[in-house]
N, C-alpha and C positions, 0 to 999 in steps of 0.2 A: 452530655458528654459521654463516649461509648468509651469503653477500656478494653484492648483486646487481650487477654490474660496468657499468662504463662503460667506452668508447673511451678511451684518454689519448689527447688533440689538443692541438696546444701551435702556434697559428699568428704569426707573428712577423712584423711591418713598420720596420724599422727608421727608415724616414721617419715614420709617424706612430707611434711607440712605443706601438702596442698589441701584448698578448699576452692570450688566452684558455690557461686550463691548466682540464681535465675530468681530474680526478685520483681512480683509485681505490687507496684505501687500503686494507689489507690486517689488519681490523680486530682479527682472532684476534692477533695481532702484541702490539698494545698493551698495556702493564700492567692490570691487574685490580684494582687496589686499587680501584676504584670511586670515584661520584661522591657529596659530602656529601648528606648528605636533603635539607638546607635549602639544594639547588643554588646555593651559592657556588661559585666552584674559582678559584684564583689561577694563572696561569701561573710553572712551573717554572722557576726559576734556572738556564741553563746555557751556556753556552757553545755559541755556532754557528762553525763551519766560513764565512770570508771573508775571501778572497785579495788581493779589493780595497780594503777598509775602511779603510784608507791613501787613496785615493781621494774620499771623503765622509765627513760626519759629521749627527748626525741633529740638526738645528734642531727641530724640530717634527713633533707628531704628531695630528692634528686626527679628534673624530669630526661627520662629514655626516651622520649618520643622525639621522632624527627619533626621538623620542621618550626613554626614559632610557637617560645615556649607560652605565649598568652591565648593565642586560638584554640575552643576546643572542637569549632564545629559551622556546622552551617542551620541555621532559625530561620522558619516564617513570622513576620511581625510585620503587620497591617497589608497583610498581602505581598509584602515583598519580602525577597529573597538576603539574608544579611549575615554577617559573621558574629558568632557568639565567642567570648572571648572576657580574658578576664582584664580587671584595667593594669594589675602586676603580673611578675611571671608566677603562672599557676604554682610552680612549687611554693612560691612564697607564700601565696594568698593560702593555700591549703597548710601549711607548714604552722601561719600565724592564728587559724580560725583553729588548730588542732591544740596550739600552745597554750590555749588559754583554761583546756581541761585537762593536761597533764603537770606532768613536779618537774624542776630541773633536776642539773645533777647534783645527786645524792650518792655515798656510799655505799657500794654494795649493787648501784641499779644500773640493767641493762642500758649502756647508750646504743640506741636503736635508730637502723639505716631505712629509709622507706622508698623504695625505685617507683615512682609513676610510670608505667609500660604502656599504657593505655589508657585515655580520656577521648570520649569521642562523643557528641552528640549531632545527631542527623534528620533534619526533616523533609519530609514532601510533599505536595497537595494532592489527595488523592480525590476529590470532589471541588465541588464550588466554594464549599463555605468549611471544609475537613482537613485536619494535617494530621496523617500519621509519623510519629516520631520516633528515636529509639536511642536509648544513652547505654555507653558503655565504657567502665572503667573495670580499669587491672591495677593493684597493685604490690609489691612486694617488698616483704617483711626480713628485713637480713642484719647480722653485724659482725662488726668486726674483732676478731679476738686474738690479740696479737696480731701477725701481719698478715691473718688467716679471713677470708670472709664468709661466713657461715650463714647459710638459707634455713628462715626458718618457716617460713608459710607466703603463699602467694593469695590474694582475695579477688574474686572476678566475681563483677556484680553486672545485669544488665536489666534493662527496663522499654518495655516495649505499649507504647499507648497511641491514642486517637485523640485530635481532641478541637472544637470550633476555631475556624481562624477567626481569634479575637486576644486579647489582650491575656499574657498567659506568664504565671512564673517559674520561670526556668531555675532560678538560683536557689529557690526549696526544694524540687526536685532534686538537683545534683547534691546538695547541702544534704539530703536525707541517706542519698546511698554513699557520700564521701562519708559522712560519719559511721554508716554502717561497717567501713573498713576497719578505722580506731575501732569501736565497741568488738568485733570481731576479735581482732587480736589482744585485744584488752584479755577477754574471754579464753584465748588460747593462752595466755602466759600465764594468767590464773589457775588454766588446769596442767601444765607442764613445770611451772615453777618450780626447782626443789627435786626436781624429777627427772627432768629431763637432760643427758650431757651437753645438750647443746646450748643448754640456757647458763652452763657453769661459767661462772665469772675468776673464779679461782680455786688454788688449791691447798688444803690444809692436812696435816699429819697428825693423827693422833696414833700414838704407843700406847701400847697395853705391856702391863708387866704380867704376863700369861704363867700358872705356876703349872711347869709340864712334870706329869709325874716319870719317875726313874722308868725304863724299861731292859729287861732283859740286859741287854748288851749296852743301855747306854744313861750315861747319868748326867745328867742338866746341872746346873751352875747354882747353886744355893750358897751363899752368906753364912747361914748359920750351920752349913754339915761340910764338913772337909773331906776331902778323899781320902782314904782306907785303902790298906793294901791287898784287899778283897776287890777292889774295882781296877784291879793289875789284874787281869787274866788271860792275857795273849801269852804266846808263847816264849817261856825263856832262856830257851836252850838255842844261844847263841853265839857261838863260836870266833864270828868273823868281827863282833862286835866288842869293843872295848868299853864302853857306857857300862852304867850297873843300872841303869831304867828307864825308862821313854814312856811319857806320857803323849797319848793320841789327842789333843782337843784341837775343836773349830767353834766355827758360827756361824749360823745364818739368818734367815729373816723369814716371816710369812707375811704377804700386805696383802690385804684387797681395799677394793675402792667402795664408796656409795654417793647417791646425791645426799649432799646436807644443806641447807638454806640455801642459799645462792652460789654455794661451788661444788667441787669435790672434796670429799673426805677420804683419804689415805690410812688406811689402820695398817701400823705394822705391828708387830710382834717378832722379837728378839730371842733367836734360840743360842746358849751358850754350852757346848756339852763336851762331854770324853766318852770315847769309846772304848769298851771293857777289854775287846779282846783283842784291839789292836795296843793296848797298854801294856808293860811289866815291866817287870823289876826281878833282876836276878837274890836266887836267895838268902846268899852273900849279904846283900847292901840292902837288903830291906828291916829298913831303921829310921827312926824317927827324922832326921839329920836330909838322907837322902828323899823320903815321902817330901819331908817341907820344901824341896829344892821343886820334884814334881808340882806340887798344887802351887805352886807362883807361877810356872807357867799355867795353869789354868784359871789364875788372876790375873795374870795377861792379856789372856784373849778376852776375858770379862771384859776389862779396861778397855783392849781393842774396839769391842761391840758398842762400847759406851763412847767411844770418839765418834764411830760410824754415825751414830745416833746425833749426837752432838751439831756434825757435821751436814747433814741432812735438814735441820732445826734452819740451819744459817745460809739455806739454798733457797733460790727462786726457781717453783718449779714450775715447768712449762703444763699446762694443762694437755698440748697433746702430746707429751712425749717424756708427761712425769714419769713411766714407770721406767724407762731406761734410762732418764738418768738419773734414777735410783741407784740400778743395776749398777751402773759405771761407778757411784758413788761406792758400791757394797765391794766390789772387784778392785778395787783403790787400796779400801781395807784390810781387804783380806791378804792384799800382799804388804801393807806395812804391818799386818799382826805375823807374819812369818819373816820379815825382816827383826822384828822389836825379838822375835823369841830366835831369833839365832845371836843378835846382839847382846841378850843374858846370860844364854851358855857360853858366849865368844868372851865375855867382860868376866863370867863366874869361873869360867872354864871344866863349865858343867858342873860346877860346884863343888869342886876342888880347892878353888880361893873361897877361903873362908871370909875372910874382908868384905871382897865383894858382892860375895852373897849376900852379905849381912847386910851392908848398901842395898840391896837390890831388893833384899825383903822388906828394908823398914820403906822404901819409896813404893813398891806396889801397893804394900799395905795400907799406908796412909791413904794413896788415892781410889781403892777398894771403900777406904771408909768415906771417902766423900764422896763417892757414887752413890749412896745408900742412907746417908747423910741428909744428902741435897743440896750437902752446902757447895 
């Protein structure tokens, strides 16, 4: 038996998950039992070699090709010319000989889409007693995540031989480069796992409580240190104003992402702060009385950053489109932390009503302490 050889080229982009495979197989190799006359052949029962199969499981197995989905071609068998063909439809048969080496579903694993594009095996007599042949399959690896369908690699494999017209098997042949597809991708999800966005199954937030040290002009939110009338240093020669202090504070957020196991990881980090010199307090009213009235608003917006936080915890986020509606979620807040803090001065009357104040400080307080609590 002569084999006419090809190159094996195996080119790989892991950005756009293509892989071309020109594979020559080693035809003498094969069992000899031969193929039916009436070119049926069912793929063999057995067990493949997959390290990662823990990693994914197979949803689906789709045939693209036109025409029937059991033919894959045309065979010489005993001199005549005959159709090769499976006795179910190839997705099936290929679908059930793959299932019996990978996991169902499991938590956490890819359910994985597999498009047959191309199946094709072709022969012809090129002597009296010689048929050169040639098989060719494609095919492609995708899923779906949310109502989104996501490409992750395509396999093209072909095989090109010679071989006696006599009694020959075709279903170890096809059986050898269909499995070569699974092991393939076996091998790609094993080295993109964890790594890859494409391979993220979901999304999870992890907070850091980040301790930002004070700068210059601005002081971060600390529990255990209260604002000072040293951290009032805007200007307070204000004429048009009737107040005796205004404290400046906000919030905002720092996130990035990473791959973690099987999804995305969200780290945010929560900034609570005053700014120095948009702060003061005229000279007058800076007193122990009026500072306390100040640092409740900046137990406010504490408490504000802590709903934000809260509220995020209790969202389903979209993988492609968790960072806005982060944002949306952060812009929500930030206008009910400047609703809540005109609702204090409007109920305190800037802290004038003593009453209310006093309401207002024992309820932020508390819930300050159970920010910090956990309870």
């Amino acid at each position: 038996m002569q084999f006419r050889k090809r190159s094996a080229i195996a080119l790989r982009n892991l950005h756009s998950g293509f892989l071309i495979a020109l594979i020559s197989l080693n035809v003498s190799q094969v069992d000899a039992q031969g193929t039916a006359a009436d070119g049926i052949i069912s793929l063999k029962k057995e067990k493949i070699a997959l390290p990662n199969a823990k990693s994914y499981y197979l949803l689906d197995l789709l045939d693209m090709r036109s025409g029937k989905s059991q033919i894959l071609g045309t065979i010489n068998v005993h001199g005549k010319s005959v159709s090769l063909q499976t006795g179910r439809p190839l997705n099936r048969e290929v679908y059930d000989h793959w299932k019996l080496s990978t996991r169902g579903p499991t938590e956490g694993a890819l359910p994985l889409e597999i498009l047959i594009d191309e199946f094709g095996v072709s022969e012809r007599k090129i002597t009296p007693n010689k048929i050169a042949g040639e098989m060719r399959i494609k095919f492609t690896f995708q899923w779906t995540r949310g109502d989104k369908k996501l490409f992750l690699i395509n396999y093209i494999t072909s095989t090109n031989y010679t071989r006696p017209e006599q009694a020959f098997d075709h279903e170890s042949v096809i059986r050898r480069l269909v499995d070569g597809g699974i092991r393939h991708f076996d091998q790609w999800i094993g080295q993109n796992d964890g790594k890859n966005p494409l391979l993220a199954r979901n999304v999870t937030l992890v907070f850091t409580e980040s301790d930002y040290p004070n700068q210059k002009d601005t002081v971060y939110y600390d529990q255990g240190k209260k604002l000072t009338w040293y951290d009032f240093q805007g200007n307070t020669t204000r004429p048009s104003t009737k107040y005796a202090a205004a404290v400046f504070s906000s919030m905002a957020y720092e996130g990035n992402s990473r791959m973690s196991a099987s999804g995305i990881q969200v780290v945010i980090s929560l900034k609570v702060f005053m700014v120095r010199n948009m702060s003061w307090g005229k000279a007058e009213a800076r007193n122990a009385y009026t500072l306390a009235h100040e640092q409740t608003h900046f137990d406010i917006t504490r408490i504000m950053a802590e709903r934000f936080k809260e509220r995020l915890k209790k969202m389903d986020l979209s993988i492609e489109d968790y960072d806005s509606q982060i944002q949306y979620e952060f812009l929500d807040a930030f206008r009910e932390m400047n609703d809540e803090q005109k609702k204090y001065d409007g109920e305190t009357r800037h802290g004038l009503d003593t009453s209310a104040q006093a309401t207002w400080t024992e309820r932020v307080n508390a819930e300050i302490t159970r920010i910090y609590q956990g309870s």
